[in-house]
C-alpha positions in Angstrom: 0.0 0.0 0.0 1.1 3.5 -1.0 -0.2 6.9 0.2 1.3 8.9 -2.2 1.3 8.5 -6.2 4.6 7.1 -7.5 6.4 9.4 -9.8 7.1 7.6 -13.3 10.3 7.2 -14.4 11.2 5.7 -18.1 11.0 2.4 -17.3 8.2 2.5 -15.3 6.2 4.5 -18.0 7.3 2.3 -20.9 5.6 -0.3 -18.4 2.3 1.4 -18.4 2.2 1.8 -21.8 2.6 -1.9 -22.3 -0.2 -3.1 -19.6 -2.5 -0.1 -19.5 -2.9 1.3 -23.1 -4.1 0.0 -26.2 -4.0 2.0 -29.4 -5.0 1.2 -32.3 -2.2 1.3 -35.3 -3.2 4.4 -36.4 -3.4 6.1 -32.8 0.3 4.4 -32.6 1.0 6.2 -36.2 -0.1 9.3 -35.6 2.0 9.4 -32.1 4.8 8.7 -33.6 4.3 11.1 -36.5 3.7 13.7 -33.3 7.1 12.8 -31.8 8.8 15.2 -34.1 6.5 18.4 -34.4 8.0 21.1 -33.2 5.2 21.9 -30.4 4.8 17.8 -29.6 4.1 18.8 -25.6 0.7 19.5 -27.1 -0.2 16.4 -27.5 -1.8 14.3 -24.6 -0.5 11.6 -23.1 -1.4 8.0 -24.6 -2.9 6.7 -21.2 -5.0 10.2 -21.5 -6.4 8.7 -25.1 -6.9 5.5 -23.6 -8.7 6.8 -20.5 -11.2 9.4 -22.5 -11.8 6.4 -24.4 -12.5 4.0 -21.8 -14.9 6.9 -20.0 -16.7 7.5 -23.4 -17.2 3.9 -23.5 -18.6 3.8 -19.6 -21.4 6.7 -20.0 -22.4 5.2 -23.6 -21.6 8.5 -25.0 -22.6 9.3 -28.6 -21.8 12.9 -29.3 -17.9 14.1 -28.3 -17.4 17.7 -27.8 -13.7 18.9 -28.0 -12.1 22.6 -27.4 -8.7 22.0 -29.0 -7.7 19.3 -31.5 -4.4 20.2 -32.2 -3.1 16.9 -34.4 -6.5 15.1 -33.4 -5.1 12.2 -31.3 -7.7 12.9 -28.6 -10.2 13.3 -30.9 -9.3 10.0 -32.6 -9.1 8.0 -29.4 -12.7 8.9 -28.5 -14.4 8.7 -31.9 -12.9 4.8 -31.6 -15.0 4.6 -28.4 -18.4 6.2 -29.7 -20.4 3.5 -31.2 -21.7 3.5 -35.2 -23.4 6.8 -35.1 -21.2 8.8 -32.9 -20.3 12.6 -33.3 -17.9 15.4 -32.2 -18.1 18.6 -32.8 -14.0 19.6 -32.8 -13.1 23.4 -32.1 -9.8 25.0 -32.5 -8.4 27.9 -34.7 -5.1 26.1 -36.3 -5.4 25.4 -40.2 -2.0 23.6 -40.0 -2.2 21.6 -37.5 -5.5 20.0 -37.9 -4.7 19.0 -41.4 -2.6 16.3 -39.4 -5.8 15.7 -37.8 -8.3 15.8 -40.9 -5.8 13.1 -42.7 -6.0 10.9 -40.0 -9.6 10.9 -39.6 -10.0 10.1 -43.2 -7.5 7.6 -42.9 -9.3 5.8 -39.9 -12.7 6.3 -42.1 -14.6 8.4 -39.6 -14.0 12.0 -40.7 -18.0 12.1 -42.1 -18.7 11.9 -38.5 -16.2 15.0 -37.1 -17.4 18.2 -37.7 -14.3 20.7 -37.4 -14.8 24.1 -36.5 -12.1 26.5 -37.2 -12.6 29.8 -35.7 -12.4 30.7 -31.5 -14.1 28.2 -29.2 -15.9 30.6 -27.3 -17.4 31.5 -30.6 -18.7 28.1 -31.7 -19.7 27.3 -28.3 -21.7 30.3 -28.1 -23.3 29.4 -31.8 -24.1 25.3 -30.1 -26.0 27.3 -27.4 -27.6 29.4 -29.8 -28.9 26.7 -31.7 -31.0 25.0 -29.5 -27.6 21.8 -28.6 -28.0 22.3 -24.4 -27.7 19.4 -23.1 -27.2 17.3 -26.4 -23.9 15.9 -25.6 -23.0 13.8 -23.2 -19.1 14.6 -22.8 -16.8 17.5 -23.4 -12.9 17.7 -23.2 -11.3 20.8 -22.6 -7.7 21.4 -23.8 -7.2 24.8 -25.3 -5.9 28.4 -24.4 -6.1 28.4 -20.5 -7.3 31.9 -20.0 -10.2 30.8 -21.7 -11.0 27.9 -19.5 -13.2 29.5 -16.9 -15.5 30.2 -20.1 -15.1 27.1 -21.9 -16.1 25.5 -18.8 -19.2 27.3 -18.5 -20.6 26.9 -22.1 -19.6 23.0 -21.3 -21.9 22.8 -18.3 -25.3 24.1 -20.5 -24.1 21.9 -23.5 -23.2 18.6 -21.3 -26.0 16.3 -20.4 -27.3 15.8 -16.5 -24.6 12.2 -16.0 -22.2 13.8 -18.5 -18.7 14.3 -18.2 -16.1 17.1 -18.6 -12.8 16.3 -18.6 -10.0 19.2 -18.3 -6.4 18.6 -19.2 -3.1 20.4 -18.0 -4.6 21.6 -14.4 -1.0 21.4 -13.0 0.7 23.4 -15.4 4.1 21.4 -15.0 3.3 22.6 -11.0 3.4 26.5 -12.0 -0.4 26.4 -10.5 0.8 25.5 -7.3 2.6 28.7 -6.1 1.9 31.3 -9.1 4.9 33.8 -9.4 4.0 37.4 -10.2 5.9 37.4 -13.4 3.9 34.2 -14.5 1.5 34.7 -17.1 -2.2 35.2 -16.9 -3.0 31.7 -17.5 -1.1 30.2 -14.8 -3.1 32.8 -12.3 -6.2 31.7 -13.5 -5.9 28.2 -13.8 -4.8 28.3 -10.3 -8.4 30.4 -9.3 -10.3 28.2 -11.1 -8.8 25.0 -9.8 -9.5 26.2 -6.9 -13.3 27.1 -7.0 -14.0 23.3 -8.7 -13.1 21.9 -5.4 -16.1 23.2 -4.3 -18.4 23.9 -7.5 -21.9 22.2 -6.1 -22.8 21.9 -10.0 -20.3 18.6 -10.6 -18.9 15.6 -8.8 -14.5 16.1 -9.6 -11.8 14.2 -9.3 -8.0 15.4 -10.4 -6.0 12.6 -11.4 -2.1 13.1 -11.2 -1.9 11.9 -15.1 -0.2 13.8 -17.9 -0.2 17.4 -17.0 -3.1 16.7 -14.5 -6.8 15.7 -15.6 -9.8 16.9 -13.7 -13.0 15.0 -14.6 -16.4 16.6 -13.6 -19.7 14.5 -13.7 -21.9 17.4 -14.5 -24.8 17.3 -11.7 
């Protein structure tokens, strides 16, 4: 028994990947292919993929929301989960980099199914609203500009389901969120507020998990 989560070192994480994640070839491929961009830190963590996918699978979710795509390996993982006639609406602003994304998703057949919004989140969220989608989905995954997630996570509590789930990536901040520094840049000052006010938010049931960059998963109420 342990009361404190072990820190992985390379062996121990190659051992992870071996017992606790299975991605498909293409996930594999398009990992890989991610190794070498120049901004690969963007890119969540394979056990994240695996465990989106596995939560998608537990709540029989059938329409994905996702604020930030980047190269579309989260996006992937879960569309693998949704069953036949599963949907995500995918938000971010980068041409370039979901191109990676757009390939893939052709590649793994599913890209009918993805509809890819390229223009601010807060904008399309604020168009989902607008047209009559509260409530319609049943899980959202935040992982985009962190000034903006205070807002992103309030659109995703009116478009989330009663039972749904909102997951939010990169809560520690490599550990910045802990003590801000004054010279530290908005982001890290508001992640650290909001972080802070989930603890106690009476509209969700959380739980941080010390994986990746840190995960917070919200049942919304």
């Amino acid at each position: 028994m342990t009361r404190q989560t072990l820190s992985l070192d390379t062996t121990l994480s190659d051992y992870l990947l071996t017992i606790g994640v299975t991605e498909s070839p293409l996930l594999r491929e398009l990992r890989e292919e991610n190794a070498g961009h120049r901004l690969a830190k963007m890119q969540i963590a394979p056990e994240q993929g695996q465990l989106l996918g596995w939560l998608a699978r537990l709540i029989g979710a059938r329409r994905y929301l996702e604020i930030g795509v980047f190269t579309g390996y989260s996006s992937l993982a879960v569309m693998q989960a949704l069953p036949p006639d599963g949907e995500i609406v995918a938000c971010d602003v980068s041409d370039e980099f979901t191109r990676v994304a757009r390939r893939y998703w052709e590649k793994a057949g599913v890209a009918e199914r993805i509809r890819l919004v390229l223009q601010p989140a807060q904008k399309t969220l604020a168009e989902l609203l607008a047209a009559g989608e509260t409530g319609r989905f049943d899980m959202a995954f935040i992982d985009a500009d962190k000034p903006s997630y205070p807002a992103y996570f309030e659109a995703c509590l009116q478009l989330v389901r009663p039972g749904g789930v909102i997951a939010i990536d990169n809560v520690f901040l490599s550990g910045r969120v802990v003590e801000p520094k004054p010279e530290d840049p908005p982001g890290v000052h508001i992640l650290h507020e909001f972080n802070a006010r989930l603890v106690n938010d009476a509209r969700v049931h959380p739980v941080t998990l010390p994986i990746g960059d840190g995960l917070t998963l919200l049942i919304r109420r």
